[in-house]
C-alpha atoms as a printed R data frame, in Angstrom:
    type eleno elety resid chain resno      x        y      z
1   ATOM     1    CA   UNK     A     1 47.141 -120.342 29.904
2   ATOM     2    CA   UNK     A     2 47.515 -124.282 29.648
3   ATOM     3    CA   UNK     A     3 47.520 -124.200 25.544
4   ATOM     4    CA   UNK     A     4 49.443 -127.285 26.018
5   ATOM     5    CA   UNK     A     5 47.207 -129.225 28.120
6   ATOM     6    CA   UNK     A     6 46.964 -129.641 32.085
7   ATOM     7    CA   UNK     A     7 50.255 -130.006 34.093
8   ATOM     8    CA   UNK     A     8 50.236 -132.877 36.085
9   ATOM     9    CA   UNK     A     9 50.883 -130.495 38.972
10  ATOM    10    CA   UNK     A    10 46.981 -129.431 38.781
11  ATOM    11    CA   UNK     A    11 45.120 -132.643 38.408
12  ATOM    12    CA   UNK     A    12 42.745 -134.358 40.275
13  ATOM    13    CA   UNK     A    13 42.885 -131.549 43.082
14  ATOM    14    CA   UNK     A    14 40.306 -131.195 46.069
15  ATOM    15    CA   UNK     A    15 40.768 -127.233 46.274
16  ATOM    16    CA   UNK     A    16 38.863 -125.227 43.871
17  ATOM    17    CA   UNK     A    17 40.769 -122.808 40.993
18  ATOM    18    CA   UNK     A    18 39.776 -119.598 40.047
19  ATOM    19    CA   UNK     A    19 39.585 -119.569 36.637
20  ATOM    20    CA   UNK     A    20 38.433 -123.542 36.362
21  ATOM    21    CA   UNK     A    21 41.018 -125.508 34.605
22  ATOM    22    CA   UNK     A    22 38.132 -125.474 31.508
23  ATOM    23    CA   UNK     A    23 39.024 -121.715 30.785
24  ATOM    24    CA   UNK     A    24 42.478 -122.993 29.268
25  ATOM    25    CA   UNK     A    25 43.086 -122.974 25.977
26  ATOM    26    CA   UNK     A    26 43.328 -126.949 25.723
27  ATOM    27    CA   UNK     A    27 39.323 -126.750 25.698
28  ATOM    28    CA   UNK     A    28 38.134 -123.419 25.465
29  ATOM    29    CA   UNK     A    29 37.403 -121.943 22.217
30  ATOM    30    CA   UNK     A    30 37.527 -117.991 21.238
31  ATOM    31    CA   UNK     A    31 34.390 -118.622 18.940
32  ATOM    32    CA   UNK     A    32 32.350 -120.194 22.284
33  ATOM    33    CA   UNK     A    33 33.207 -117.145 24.019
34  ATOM    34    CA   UNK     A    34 31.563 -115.034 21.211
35  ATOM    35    CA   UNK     A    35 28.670 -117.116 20.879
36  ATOM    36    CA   UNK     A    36 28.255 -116.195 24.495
37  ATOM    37    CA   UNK     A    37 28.554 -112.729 23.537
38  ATOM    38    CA   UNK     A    38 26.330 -112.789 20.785
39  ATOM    39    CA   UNK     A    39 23.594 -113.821 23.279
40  ATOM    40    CA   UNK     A    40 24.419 -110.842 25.741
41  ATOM    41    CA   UNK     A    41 24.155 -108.214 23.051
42  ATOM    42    CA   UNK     A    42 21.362 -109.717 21.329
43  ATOM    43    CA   UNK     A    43 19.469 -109.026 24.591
44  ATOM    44    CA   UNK     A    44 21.136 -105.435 25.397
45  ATOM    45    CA   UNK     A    45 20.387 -104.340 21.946
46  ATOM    46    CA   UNK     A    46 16.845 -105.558 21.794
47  ATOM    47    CA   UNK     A    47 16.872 -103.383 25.415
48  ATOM    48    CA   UNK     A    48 17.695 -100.035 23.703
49  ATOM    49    CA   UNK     A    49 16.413 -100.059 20.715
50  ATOM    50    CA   UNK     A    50 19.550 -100.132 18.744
51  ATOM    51    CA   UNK     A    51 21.648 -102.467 15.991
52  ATOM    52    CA   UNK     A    52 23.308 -105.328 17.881
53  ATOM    53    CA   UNK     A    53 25.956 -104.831 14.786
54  ATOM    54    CA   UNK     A    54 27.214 -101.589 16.335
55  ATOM    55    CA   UNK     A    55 28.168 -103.571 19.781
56  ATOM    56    CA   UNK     A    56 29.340 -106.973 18.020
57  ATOM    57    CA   UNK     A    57 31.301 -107.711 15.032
58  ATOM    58    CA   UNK     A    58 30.250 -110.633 12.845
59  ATOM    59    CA   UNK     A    59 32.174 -113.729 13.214
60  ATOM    60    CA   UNK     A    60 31.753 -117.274 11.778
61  ATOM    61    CA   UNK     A    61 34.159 -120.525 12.096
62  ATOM    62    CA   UNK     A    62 36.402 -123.265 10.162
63  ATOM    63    CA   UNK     A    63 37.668 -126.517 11.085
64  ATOM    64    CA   UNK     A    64 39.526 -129.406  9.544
65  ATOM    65    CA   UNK     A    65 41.821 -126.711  8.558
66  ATOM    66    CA   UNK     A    66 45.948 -127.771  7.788
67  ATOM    67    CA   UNK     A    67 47.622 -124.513  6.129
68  ATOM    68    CA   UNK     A    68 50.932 -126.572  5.198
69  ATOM    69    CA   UNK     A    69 49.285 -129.124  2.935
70  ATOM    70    CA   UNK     A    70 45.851 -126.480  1.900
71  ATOM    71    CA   UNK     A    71 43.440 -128.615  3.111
72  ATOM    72    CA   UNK     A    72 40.425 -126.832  4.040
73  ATOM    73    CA   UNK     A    73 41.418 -123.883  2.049
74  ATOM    74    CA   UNK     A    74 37.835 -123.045  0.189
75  ATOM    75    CA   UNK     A    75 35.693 -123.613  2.636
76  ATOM    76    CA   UNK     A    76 37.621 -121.235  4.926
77  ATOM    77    CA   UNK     A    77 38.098 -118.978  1.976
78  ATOM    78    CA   UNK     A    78 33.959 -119.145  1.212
79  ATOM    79    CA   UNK     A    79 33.473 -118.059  4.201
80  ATOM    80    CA   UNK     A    80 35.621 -115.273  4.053
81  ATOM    81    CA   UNK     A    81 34.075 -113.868  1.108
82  ATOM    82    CA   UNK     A    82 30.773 -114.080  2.802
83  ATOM    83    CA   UNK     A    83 31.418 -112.312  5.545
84  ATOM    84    CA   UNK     A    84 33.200 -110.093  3.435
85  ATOM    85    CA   UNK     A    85 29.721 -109.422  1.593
86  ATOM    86    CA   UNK     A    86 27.679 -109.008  4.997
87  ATOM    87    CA   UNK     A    87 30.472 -106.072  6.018
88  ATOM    88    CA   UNK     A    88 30.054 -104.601  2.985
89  ATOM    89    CA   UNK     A    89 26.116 -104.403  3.205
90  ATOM    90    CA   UNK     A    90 26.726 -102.568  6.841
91  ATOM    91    CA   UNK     A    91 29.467 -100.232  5.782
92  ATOM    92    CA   UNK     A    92 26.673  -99.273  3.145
93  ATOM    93    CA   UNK     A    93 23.998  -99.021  4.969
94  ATOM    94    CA   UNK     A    94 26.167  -96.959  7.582
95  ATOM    95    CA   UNK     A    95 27.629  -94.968  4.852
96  ATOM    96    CA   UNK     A    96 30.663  -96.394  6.155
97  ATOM    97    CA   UNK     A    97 33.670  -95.684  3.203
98  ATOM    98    CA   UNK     A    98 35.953  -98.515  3.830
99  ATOM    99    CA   UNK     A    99 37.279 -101.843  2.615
100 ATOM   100    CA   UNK     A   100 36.141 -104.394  4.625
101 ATOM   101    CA   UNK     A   101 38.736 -106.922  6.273
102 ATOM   102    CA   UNK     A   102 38.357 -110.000  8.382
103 ATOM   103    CA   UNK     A   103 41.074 -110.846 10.822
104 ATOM   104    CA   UNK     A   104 40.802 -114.977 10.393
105 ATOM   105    CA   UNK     A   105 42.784 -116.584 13.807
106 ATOM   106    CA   UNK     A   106 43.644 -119.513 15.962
107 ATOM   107    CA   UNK     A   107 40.340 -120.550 17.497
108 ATOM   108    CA   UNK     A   108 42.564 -121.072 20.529
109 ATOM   109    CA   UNK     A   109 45.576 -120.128 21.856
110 ATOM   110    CA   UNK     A   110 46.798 -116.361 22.915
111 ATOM   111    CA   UNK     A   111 49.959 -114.462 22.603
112 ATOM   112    CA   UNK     A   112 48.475 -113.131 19.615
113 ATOM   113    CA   UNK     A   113 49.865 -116.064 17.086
114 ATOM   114    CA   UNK     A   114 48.177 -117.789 14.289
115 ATOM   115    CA   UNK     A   115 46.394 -114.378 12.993
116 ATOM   116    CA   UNK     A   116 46.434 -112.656  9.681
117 ATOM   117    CA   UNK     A   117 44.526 -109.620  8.342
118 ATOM   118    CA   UNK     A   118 42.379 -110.336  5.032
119 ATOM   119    CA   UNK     A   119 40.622 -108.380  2.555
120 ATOM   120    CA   UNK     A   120 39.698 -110.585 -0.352
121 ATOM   121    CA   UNK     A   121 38.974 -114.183 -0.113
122 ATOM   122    CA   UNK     A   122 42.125 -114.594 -3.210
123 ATOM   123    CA   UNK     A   123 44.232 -113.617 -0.219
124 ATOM   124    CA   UNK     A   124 43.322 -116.879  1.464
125 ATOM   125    CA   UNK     A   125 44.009 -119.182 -1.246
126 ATOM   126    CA   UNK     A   126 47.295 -117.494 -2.113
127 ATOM   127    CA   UNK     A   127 48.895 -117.456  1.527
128 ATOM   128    CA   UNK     A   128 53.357 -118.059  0.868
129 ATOM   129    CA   UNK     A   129 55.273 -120.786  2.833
130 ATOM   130    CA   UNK     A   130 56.180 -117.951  5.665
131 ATOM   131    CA   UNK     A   131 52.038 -117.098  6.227
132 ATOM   132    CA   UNK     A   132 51.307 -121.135  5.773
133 ATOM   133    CA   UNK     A   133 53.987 -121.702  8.831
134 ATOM   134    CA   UNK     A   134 52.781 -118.687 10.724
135 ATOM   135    CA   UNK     A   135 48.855 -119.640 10.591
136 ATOM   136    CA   UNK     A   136 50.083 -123.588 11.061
137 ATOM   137    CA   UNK     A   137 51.013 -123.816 14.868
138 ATOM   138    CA   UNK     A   138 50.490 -121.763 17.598
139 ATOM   139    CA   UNK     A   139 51.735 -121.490 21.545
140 ATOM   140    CA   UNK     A   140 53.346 -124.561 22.839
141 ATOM   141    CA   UNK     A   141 53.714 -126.223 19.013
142 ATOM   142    CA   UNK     A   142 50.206 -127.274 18.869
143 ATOM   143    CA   UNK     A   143 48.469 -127.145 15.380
144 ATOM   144    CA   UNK     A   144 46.124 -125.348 14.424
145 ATOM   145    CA   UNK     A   145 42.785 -126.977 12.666
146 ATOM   146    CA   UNK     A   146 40.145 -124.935 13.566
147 ATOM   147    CA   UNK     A   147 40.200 -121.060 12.844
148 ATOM   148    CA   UNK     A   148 37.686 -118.464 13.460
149 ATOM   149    CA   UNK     A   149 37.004 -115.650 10.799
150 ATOM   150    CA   UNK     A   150 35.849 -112.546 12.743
151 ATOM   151    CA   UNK     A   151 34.771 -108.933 11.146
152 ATOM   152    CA   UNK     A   152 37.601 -106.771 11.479
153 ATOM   153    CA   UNK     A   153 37.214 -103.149 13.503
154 ATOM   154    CA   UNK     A   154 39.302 -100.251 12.092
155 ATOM   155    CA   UNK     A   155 41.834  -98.804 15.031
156 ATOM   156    CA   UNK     A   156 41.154  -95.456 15.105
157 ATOM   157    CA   UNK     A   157 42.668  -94.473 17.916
158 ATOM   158    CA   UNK     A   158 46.311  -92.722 17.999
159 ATOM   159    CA   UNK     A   159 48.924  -92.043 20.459
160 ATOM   160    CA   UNK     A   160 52.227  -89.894 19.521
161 ATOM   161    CA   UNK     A   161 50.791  -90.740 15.795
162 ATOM   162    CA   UNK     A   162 50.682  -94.600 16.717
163 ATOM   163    CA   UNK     A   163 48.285  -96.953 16.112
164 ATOM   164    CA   UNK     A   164 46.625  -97.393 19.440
165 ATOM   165    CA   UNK     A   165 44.100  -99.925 21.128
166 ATOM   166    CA   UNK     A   166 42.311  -99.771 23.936
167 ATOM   167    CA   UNK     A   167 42.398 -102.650 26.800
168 ATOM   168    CA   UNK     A   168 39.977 -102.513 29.564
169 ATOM   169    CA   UNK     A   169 40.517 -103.531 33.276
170 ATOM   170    CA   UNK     A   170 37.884 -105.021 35.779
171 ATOM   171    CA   UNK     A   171 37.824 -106.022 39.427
172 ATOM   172    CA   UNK     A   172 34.186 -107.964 39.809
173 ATOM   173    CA   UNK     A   173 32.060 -106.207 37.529
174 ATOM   174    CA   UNK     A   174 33.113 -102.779 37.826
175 ATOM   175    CA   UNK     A   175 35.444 -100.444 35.643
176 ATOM   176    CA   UNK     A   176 38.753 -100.268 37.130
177 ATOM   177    CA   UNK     A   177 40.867  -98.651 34.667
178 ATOM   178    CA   UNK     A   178 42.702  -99.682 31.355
179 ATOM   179    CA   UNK     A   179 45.929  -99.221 28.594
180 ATOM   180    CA   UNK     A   180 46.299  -98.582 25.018
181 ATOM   181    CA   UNK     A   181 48.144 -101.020 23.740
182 ATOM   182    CA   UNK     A   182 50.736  -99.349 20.765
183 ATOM   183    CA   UNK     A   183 52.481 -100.238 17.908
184 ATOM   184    CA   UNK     A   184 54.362  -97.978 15.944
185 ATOM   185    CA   UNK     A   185 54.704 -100.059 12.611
186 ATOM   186    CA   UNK     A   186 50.947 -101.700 12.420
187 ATOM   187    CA   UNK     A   187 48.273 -100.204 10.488
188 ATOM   188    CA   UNK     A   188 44.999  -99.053 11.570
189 ATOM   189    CA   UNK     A   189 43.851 -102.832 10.107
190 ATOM   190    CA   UNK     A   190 46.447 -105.257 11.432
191 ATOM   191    CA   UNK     A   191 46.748 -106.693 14.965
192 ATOM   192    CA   UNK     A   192 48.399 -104.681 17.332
193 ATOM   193    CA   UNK     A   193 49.437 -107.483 19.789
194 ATOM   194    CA   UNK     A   194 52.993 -108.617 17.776
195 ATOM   195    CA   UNK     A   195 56.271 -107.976 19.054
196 ATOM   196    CA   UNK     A   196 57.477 -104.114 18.838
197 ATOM   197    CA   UNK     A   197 54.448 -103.043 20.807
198 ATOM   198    CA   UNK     A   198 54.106 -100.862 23.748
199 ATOM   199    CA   UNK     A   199 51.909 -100.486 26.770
200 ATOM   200    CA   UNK     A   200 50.819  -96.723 27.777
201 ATOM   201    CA   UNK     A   201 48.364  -96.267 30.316
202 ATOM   202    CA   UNK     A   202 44.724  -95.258 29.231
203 ATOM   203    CA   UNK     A   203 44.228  -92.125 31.732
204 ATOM   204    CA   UNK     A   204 40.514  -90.851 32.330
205 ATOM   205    CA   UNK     A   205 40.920  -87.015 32.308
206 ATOM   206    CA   UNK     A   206 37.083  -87.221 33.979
207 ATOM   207    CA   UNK     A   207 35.368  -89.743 36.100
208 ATOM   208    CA   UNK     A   208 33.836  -92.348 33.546
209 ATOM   209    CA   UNK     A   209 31.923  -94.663 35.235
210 ATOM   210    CA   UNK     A   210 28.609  -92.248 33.842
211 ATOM   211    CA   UNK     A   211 28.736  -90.957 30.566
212 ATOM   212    CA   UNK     A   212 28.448  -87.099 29.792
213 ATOM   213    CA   UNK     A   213 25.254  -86.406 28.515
214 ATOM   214    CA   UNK     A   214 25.868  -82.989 27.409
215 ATOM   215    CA   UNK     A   215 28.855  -83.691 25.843
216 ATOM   216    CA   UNK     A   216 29.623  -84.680 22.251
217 ATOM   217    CA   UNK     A   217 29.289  -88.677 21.591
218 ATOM   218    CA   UNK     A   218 33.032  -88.699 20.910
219 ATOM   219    CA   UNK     A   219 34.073  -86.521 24.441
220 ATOM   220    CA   UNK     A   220 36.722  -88.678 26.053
221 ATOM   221    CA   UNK     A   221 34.033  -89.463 28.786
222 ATOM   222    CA   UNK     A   222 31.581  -90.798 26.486
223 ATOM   223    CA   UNK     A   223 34.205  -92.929 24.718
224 ATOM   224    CA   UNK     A   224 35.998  -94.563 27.537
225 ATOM   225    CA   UNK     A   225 32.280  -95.242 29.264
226 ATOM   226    CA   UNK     A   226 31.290  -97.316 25.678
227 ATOM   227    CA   UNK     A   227 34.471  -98.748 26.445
228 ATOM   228    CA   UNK     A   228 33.526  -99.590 29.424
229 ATOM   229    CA   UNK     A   229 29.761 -101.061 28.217
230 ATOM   230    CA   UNK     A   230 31.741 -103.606 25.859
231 ATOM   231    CA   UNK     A   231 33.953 -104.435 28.730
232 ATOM   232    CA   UNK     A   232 30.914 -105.477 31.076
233 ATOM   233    CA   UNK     A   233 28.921 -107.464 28.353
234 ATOM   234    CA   UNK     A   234 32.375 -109.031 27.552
235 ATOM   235    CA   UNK     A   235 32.689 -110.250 31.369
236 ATOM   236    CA   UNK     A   236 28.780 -111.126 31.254
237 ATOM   237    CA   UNK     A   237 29.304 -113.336 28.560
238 ATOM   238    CA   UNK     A   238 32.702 -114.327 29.847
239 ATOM   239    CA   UNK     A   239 30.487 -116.043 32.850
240 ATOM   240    CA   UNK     A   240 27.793 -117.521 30.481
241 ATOM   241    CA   UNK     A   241 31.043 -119.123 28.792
242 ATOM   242    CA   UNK     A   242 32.548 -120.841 31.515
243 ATOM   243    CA   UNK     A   243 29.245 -121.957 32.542
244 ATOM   244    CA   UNK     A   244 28.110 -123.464 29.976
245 ATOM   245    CA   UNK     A   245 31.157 -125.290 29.135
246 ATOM   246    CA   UNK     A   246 31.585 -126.393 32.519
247 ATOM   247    CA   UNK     A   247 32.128 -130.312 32.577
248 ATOM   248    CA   UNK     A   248 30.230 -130.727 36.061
249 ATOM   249    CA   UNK     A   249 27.178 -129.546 34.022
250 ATOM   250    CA   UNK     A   250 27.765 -132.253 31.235
């Protein structure tokens, strides 16, 4: 995923890669690949008529950031509390009866490191030695100094009375399938992808690639097909991304 830069081994070739070396993590950013995202479903939504807040959490982003010696640490926990506030207005006018967390992350990097579950913006300011090393560095040693703050989504979904994800699959811009990915000691507001969690494949009982309309909204076909709509706005804006970000089109 080249979070620790380009290995000689790929520089200055004449073949083309597929994904560009500026999809690695040592330039790309998770918050650029929202702001793509953002655009898609601000378009969709205006399309149907509908919330754009249903198909897109809220997100927002911090830099400067060094967790070891707190630098950084209001602004990052301001911005917590604000998004905090703009949850809370949604859950309300959703009738939504929740607490609202934020999941605040590594802007970069994968593996699922540098990420902790928060509810008050206190929480931020107060992190211990073992949170301030966990949030500091991320794959390959590099530090972190620029988070993003995203809305955290309740996990819902159970398997064998597990806390269960789903992950979607495509091959071009179709549906292909998918897993649930499982943990068995995470709760229904913490990140799933730590070590201790499993992999069980997401089976579609019926063909999903239409939804049922005479079914209930929550009929397995109807849920893995909205599944399946996040998935191809995700890829749309996946290709906006690497677009715009490409260096030829500095």
């Amino acid at each position: 995923d080249l979070s620790g830069g380009v290995p000689e081994l790929l520089q200055n070739l004449e073949q083309n890669l597929i994904p560009p070396l500026h999809a690695g993590w040592f330039v790309r950013r998770k918050s650029q690949h929202f702001a793509a995202y953002d655009k898609v479903v601000a378009s969709f939504a205006k399309l149907l008529d509908i919330d754009p807040w249903l198909l897109n959490p809220y997100f927002d982003t911090a830099s400067g950031i060094d967790f070891h010696a707190r630098v950084g640490e209001d602004q990052l926990a301001d911005k917590v509390d604000a998004m905090l506030k703009k949850i809370a207005a949604k859950y309300a006018e959703y009738g939504i009866e929740h607490a609202p967390f934020v999941i605040v992350k590594a802007d970069a990097g994968t593996y699922g490191m540098g990420i902790m579950s928060v509810k008050s913006a206190d929480e931020v300011r107060d992190l211990n030695r073992k949170t301030r090393n966990k949030m500091s560095v991320i794959k390959e040693g590099v530090e972190v100094s620029e988070v993003m703050i995203q809305e955290g989504v309740y996990t819902f979904e159970n398997i064998n009375d597990a806390v269960a994800e789903p992950v979607v699959y495509m091959m071009d811009h179709f549906v292909i399938g998918g897993f649930y990915r499982v943990h068995t000691s995470r709760g229904v507001d913490e990140n799933l992808n730590a070590p201790g969690m499993q992999f069980v494949p997401l089976a579609f009982e019926k063909p999903c690639t239409l939804p049922d309309c005479a079914g209930a909204p929550d009929a397995p076909p109807n849920r893995f097909y909205a599944y399946g709509v996040v998935a191809r706005l995700a890829l749309l804006a996946a290709g906006m991304e690497l677009q715009e970000n490409d260096p030829l089109n500095a």
